[in-house]
C-alpha positions as CSV (number, residue, x, y, z in Angstrom):
1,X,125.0,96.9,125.4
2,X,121.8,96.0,123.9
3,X,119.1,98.9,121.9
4,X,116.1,99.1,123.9
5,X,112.6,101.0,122.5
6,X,112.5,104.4,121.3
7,X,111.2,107.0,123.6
8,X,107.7,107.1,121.6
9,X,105.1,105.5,122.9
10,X,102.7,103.8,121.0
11,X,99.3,105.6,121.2
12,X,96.7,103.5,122.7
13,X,94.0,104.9,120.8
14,X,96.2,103.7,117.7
15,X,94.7,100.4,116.6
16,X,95.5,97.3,114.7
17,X,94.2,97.6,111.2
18,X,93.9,93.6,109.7
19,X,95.8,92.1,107.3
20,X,95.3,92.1,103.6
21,X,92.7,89.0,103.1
22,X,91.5,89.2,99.3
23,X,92.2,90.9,96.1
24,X,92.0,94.3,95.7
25,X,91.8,97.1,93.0
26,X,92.8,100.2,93.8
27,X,93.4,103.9,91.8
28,X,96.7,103.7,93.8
29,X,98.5,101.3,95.8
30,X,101.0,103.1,99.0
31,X,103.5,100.5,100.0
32,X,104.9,101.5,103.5
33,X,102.6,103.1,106.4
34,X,105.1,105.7,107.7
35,X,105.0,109.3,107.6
36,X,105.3,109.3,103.7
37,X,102.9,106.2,102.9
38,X,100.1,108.1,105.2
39,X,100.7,111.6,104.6
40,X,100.1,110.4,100.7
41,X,97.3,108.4,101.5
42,X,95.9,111.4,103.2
43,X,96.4,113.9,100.3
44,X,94.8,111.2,97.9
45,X,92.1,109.7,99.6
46,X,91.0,113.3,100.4
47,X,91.5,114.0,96.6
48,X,89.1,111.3,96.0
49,X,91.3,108.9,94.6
50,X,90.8,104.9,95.7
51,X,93.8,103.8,98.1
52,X,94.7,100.6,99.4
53,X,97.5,101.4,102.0
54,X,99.9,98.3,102.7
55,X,102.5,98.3,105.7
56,X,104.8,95.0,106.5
57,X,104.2,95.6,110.7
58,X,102.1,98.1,112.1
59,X,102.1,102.1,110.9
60,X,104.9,103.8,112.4
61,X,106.8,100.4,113.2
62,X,110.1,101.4,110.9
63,X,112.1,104.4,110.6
64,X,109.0,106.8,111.0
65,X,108.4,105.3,115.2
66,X,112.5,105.5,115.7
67,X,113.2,108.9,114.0
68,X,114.5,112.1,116.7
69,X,111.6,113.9,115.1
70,X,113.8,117.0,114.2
71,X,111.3,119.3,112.0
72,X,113.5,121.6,110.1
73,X,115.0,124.0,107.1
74,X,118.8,122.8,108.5
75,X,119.5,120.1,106.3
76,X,121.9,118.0,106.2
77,X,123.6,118.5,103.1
78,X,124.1,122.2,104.2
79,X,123.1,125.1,101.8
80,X,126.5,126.3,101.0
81,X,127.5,122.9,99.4
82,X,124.5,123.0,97.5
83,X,125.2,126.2,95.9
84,X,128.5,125.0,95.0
85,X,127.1,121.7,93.6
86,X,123.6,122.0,92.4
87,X,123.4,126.2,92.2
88,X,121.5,129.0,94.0
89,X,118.1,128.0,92.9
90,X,118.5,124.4,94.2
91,X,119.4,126.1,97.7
92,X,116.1,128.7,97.7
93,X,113.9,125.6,96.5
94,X,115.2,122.7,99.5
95,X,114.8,125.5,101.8
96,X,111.6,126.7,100.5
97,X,110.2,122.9,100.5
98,X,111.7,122.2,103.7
99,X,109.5,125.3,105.4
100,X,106.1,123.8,103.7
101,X,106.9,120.2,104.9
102,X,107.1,122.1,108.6
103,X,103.8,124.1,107.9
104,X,101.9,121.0,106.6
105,X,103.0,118.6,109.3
106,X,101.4,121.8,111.5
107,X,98.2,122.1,109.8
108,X,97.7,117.9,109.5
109,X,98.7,117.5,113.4
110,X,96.3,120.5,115.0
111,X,93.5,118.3,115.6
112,X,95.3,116.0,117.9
113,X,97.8,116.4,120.5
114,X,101.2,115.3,118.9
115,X,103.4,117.6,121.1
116,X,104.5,120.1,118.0
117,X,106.1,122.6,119.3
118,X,107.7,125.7,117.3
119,X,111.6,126.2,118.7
120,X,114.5,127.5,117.1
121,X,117.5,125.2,115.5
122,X,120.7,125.9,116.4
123,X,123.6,124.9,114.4
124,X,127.3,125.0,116.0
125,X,130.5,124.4,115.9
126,X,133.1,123.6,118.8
127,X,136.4,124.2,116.7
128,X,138.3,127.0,115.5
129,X,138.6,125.1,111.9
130,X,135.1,124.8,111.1
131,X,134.7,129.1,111.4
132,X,135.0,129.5,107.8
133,X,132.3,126.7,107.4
134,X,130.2,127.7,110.1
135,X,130.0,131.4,108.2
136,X,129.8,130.1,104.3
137,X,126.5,128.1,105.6
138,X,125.3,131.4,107.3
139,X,125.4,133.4,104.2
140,X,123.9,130.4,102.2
141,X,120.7,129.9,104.0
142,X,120.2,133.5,104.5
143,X,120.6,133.7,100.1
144,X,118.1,130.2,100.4
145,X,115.6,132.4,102.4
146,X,116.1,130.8,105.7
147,X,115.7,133.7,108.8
148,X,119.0,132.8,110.4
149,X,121.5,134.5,112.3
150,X,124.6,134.1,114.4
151,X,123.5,133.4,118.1
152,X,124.4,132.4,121.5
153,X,123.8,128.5,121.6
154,X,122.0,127.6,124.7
155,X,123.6,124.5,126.1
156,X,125.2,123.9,128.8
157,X,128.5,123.7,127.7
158,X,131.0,126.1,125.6
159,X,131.1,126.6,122.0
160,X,132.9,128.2,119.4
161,X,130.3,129.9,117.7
162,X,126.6,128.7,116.6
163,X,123.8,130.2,114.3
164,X,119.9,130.4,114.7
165,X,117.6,128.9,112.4
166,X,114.5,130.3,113.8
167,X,110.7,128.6,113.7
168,X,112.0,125.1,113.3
169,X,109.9,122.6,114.9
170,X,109.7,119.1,116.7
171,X,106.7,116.4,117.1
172,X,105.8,113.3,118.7
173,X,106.2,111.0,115.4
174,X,103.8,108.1,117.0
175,X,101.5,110.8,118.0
176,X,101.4,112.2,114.9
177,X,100.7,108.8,113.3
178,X,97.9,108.4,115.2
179,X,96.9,112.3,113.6
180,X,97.3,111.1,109.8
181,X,95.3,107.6,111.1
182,X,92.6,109.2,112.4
183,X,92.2,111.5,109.6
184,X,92.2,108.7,107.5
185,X,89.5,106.6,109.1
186,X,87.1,109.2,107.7
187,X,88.0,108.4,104.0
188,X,87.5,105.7,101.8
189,X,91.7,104.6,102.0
190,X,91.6,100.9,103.1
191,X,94.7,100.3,105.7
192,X,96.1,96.7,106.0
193,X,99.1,95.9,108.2
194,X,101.3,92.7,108.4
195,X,101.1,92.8,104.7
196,X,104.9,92.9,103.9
197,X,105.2,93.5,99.6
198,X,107.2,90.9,98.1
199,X,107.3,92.7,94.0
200,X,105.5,94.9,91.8
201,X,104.8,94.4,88.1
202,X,103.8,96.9,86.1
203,X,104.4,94.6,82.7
204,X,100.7,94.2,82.3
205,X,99.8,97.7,81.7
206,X,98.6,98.2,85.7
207,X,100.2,97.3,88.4
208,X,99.8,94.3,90.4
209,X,101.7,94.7,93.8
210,X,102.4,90.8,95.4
211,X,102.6,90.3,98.9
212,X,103.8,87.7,101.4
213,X,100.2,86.7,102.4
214,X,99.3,85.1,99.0
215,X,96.9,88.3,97.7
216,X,97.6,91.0,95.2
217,X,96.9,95.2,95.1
218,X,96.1,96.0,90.9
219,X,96.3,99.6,91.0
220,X,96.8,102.3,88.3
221,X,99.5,104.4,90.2
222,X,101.8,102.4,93.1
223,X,104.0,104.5,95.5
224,X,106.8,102.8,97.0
225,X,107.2,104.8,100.9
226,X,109.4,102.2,101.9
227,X,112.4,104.0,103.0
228,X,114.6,101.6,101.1
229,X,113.4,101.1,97.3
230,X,113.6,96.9,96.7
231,X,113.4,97.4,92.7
232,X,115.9,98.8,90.2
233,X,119.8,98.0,91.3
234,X,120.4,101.3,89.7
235,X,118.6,103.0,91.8
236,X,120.0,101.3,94.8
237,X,123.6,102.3,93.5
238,X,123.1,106.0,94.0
239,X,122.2,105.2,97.5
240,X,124.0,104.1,101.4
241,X,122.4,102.8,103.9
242,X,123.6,103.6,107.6
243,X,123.0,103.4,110.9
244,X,122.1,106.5,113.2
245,X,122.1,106.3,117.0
246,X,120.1,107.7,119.6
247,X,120.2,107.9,123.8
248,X,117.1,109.5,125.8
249,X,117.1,110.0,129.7
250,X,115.6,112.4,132.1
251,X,117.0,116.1,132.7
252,X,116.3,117.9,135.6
253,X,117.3,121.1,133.3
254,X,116.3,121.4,129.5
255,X,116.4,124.1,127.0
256,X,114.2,124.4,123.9
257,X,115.3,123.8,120.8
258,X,117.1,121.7,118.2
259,X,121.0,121.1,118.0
260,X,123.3,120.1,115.6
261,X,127.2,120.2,115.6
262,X,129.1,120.1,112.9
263,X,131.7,116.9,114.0
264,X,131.6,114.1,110.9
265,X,129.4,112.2,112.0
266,X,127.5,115.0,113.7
267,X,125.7,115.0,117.0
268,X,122.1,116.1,117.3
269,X,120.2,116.9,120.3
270,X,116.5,117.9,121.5
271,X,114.0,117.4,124.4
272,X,110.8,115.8,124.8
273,X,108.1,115.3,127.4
274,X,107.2,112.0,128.1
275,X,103.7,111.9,130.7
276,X,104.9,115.4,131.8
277,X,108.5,114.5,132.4
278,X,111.2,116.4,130.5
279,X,113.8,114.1,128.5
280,X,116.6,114.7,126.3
281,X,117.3,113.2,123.4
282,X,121.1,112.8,121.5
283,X,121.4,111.0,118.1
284,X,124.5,110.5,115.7
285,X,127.5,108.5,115.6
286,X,126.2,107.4,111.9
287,X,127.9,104.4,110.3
288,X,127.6,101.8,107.2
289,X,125.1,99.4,107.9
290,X,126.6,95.8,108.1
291,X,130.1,97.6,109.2
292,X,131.2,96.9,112.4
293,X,132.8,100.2,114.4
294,X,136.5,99.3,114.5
295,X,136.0,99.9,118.4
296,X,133.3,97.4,118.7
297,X,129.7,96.7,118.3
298,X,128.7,99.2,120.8
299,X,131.1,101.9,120.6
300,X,128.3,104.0,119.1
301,X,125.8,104.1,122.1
302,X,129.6,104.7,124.2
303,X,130.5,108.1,122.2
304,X,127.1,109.3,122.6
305,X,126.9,108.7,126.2
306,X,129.8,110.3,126.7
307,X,128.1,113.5,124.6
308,X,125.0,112.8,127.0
309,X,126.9,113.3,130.1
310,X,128.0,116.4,129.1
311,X,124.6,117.7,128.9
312,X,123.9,116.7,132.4
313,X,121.7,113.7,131.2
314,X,122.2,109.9,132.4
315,X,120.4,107.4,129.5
316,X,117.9,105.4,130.3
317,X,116.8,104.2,126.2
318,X,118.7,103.7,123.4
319,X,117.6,102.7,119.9
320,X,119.2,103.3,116.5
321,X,117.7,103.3,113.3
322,X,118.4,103.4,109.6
323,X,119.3,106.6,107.3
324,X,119.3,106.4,104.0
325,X,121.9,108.6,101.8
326,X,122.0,109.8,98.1
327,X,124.8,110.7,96.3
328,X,124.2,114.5,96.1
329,X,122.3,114.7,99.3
330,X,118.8,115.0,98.3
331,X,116.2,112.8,98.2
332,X,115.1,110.7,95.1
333,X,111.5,111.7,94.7
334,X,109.1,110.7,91.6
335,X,109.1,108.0,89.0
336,X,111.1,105.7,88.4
337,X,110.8,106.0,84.5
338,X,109.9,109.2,82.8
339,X,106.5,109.8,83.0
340,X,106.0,106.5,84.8
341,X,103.2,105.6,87.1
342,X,105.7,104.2,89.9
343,X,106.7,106.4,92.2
344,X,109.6,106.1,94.7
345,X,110.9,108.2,97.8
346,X,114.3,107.6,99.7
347,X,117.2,108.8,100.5
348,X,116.3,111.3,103.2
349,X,119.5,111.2,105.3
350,X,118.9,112.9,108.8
351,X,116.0,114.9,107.4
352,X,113.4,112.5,107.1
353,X,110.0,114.5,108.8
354,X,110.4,117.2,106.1
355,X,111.5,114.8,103.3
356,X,109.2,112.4,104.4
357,X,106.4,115.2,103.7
358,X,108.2,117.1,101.0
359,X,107.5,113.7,99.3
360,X,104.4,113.1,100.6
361,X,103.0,116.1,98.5
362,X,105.3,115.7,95.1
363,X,103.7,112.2,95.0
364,X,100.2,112.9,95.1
365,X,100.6,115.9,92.8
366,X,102.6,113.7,90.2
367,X,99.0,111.1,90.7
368,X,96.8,113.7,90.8
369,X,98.8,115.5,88.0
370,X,99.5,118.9,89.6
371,X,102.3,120.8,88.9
372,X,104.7,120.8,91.8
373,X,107.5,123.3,91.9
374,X,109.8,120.5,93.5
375,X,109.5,117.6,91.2
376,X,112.5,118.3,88.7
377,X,114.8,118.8,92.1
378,X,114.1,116.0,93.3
379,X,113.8,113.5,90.4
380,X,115.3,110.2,91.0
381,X,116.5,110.4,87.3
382,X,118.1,113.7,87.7
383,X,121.1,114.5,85.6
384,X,122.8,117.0,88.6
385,X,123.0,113.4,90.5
386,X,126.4,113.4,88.3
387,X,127.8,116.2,90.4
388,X,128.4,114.2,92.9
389,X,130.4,110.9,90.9
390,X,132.8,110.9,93.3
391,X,130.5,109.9,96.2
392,X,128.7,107.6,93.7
393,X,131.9,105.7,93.0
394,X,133.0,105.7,96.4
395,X,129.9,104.3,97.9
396,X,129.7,101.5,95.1
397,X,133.3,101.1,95.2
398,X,132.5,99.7,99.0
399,X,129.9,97.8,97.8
400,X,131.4,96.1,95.3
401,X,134.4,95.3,97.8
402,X,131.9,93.8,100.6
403,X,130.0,91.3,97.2
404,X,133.9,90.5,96.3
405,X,135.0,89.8,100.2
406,X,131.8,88.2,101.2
407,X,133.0,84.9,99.0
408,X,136.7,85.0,100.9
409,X,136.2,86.5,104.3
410,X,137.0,84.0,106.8
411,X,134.7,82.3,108.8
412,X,135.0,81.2,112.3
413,X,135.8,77.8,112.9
414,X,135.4,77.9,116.6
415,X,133.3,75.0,118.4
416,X,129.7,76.0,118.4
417,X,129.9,74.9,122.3
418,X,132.0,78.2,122.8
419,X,129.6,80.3,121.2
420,X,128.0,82.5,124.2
421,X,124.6,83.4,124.6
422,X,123.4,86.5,122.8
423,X,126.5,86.2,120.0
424,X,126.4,85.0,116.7
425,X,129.3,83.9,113.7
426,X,129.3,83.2,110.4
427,X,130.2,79.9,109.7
428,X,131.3,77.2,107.2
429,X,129.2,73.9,106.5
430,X,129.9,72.5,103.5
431,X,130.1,74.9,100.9
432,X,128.0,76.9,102.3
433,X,127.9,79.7,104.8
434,X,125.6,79.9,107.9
435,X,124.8,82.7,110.4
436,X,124.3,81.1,113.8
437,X,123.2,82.8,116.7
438,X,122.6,81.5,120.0
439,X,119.8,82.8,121.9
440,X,119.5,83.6,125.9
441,X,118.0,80.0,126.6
442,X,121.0,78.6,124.8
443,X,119.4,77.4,121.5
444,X,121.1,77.9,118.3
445,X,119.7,79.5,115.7
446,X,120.7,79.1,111.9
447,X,120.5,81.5,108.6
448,X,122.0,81.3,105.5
449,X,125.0,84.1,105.4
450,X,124.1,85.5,102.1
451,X,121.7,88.4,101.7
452,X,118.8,87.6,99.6
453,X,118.9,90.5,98.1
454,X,122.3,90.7,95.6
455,X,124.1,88.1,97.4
456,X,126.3,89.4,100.1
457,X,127.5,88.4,103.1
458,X,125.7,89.4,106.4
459,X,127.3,90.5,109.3
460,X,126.5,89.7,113.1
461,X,125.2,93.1,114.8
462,X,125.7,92.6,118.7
463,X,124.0,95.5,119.8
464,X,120.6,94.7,117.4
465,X,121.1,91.3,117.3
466,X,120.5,91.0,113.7
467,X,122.3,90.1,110.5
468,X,122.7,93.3,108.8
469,X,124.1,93.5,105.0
470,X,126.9,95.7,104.3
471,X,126.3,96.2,100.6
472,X,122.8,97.6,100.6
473,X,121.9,98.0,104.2
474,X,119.2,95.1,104.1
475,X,118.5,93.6,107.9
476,X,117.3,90.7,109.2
477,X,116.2,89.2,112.6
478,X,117.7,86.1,114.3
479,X,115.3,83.7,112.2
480,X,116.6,85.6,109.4
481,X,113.2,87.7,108.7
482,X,113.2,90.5,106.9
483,X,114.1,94.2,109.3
484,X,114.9,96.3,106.4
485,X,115.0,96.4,102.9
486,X,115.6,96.4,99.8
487,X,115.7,92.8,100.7
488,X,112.6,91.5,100.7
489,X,113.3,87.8,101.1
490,X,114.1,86.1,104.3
491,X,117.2,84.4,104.8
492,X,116.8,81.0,104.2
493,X,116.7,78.6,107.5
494,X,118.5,75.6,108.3
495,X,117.0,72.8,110.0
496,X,120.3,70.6,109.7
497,X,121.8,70.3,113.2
498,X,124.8,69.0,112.1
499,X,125.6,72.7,110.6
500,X,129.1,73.9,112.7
């Protein structure tokens, strides 16, 4: 079963911008145009600073036009694990930038109808085990200053017990593109899409920022919002990359607000209106990117329609998209070196519309040099990263095991002739591997196998119909062109069609 398009729907009042055509100079160069790229554009430009905003596809096209659009203090992580890792004060400052993420996104989406609406967040449990859980992460966000409470869970099927999180949010992320666009168009921020950024050096003294189409960005400051930072290994080493799934059909019966359980992965649910017409949305079944399910390729989409139908809803769309991961569950905010003038954001897990924005803001304060009450949390050189080795080690531990395998995996050595349309292998030619895929007309398409990024082996991904790396999440189309980073060269092409 094959992803289709999210739910959103592009804006129509959300044009093309052009591609970048000459060399620029810029105060500050924003690589990615998603919700973190143009909320910081927004906050600068309007600061007076010179931007030159540069986004691979079109604004909105990655994560930010694919996200659930949950707007909430709930995070992932959960507030009684932070206590126990990072301390009370780490708790009270996630949840405190969490609610001003929510009340920005508010004040930077009134002008323009992005469907925010104020609900309440529930989070539950279904089992007798998780009790003790489900009442440590009540007591937590209540010390972390979160107005929760325990609460009847309004869905329509039993549950153990659940909690209130009360004024949480939701949006329309497209719609809400089209807000921070709009509100751009009446700065001086220059917007240029198709632009992918192949590299940044900052050995010069400013930065020049290379891209695909030939021209460079020189800018003073440069702010990688690209979801998945393509520069320092080490930095990629405290991160995973997954993939999170989502279903959205019609209901005939909906209730406000925003769900979570607490299964591992963990299901999430919430409704939208689409033209008037009431859908519900459920998301989870997270795994490694570049892992396939032991149950298959599309055993994903299959658990979550079975946690569809018990919500009375039939899918009509399904989509996934990627979630980033940091070792101690918060996201890597800031410069990369101390005091440095390159600035990175990732590793929002599920909580990317509040991280997204929390980062939005650190970023132009650290530019604008305002002091921001968030900035040593978040950190990406943070010393309480080490609380968490043991997910560090794990993660890389996995990594290391998919660079070592990808060299002694076995390859198919089935006749290309048997090869089906829509399905693709990893074969030998020579000593080399390809990716071959063959499309629905029956042509065959072939890839080098190995990631341009640190060298791994991709991996076929039936559902996507991509190549998707298991070490650092990178994905790439049929043709091998770039999905997702940190990759950000294609995979090379093979024109020999001898290649079996």
């Amino acid at each position: 079963m094959r992803s289709t398009a999210a739910l959103w729907r592009r804006p129509a009042e959300l044009e093309t911008r052009p591609a970048l055509s000459s060399d620029l100079v810029a105060d500050v160069a924003i690589v990615g145009g998603g919700i973190t790229g143009l909320t910081c554009a927004v906050f600068l430009a309007e600061a007076g600073k010179r931007v030159v905003l540069l986004e691979g596809r079109q604004l909105g096209a990655g994560v930010t036009g694919r996200t659930t659009a949950h707007l909430t203090e709930a995070v992932d992580i959960r507030y009684h694990r932070l206590e126990s890792t990072l301390g009370d004060e780490a708790a009270r400052l996630v949840r405190a930038a969490s609610r001003q993420a929510i009340e920005t996104i508010a004040s930077l989406s009134s002008k323009v109808e992005c469907g925010f609406q104020r609900i309440n967040g529930y989070l539950f449990t279904e089992h007798e085990r998780q009790m003790s859980e489900l009442d440590a992460e009540l007591l937590a966000a209540e010390r972390a200053g979160a107005q929760v409470s325990r609460s009847q869970v309004p869905l329509p099927f039993s549950v153990r017990a659940g909690i209130c999180f009360e004024d949480q949010a939701q949006i329309e992320p497209l719609s809400y593109v089209l807000a921070l666009s709009q509100r751009l168009r009446k700065t001086s921020a220059q917007i240029f899409e198709a632009t992918p950024v192949l590299d940044v050096d900052g050995s010069s003294g400013a930065f020049r920022v290379s891209t695909e189409r030939g021209h460079t960005v020189t800018a003073d400051w440069v702010v990688m919002a690209t979801h998945a930072y393509f520069g320092k290994l080490a930095v990629q080493l405290k991160l995973a990359q997954y993939r999170s799934y989502a279903l959205a059909g019609p209901a005939t019966a909906t209730h406000a607000g925003l769900f979570w359980d607490m299964d591992d992965p963990y299901h999430y649910v919430r409704r939208a209106f689409v033209d008037a017409q009431p859908f519900v949305i459920v998301g989870g079944a997270d795994h490694r990117t570049g892992v396939v399910p032991e149950d298959g390729a599309d055993a994903p989409y299959r658990e979550l329609e079975g946690y569809a139908a018990r919500l009375g809803m039939k899918p009509t769309l399904r989509w996934s998209a990627q979630v980033v991961e940091s070792a101690d569950g918060l996201p890597l905010i800031g410069p990369i070196e101390q005091d440095g003038r390159l600035l990175i954001a990732t590793g929002y897990g599920g909580n990317g519309m509040t991280f997204g924005t929390v980062a939005a803001r650190l970023l132009a304060d650290a530019v604008l040099g305002s002091n921001n009450p968030y900035a040593s949390l978040f950190r990406p050189r943070r010393a309480h990263v080490l609380a968490s080795a043991t997910a560090v080690v794990s993660e890389n531990a996995e990594t290391a095991a998919h660079l070592v395998a990808g060299h002694l995996k076995p390859v198919s050595h089935a006749p290309l002739s048997e090869l089906a349309p829509g399905d693709g292998r990893v074969v030998q030619h020579g000593k080399e591997k390809l990716a071959v895929y063959r499309d629905d007309a029956g042509e065959l398409h072939r890839v080098s196998a190995t990631c341009t990024h640190q060298g791994c082996q991709v991996a076929f991904n039936a559902v996507e119909r991509s190549w998707d790396c298991p070490c650092h999440g990178s994905r790439f189309d049929v043709d091998g062109a770039v999905l997702n980073g940190p990759a950000t060269q294609p995979l090379a092409t093979v024109t020999d069609s001898s290649a079996t």
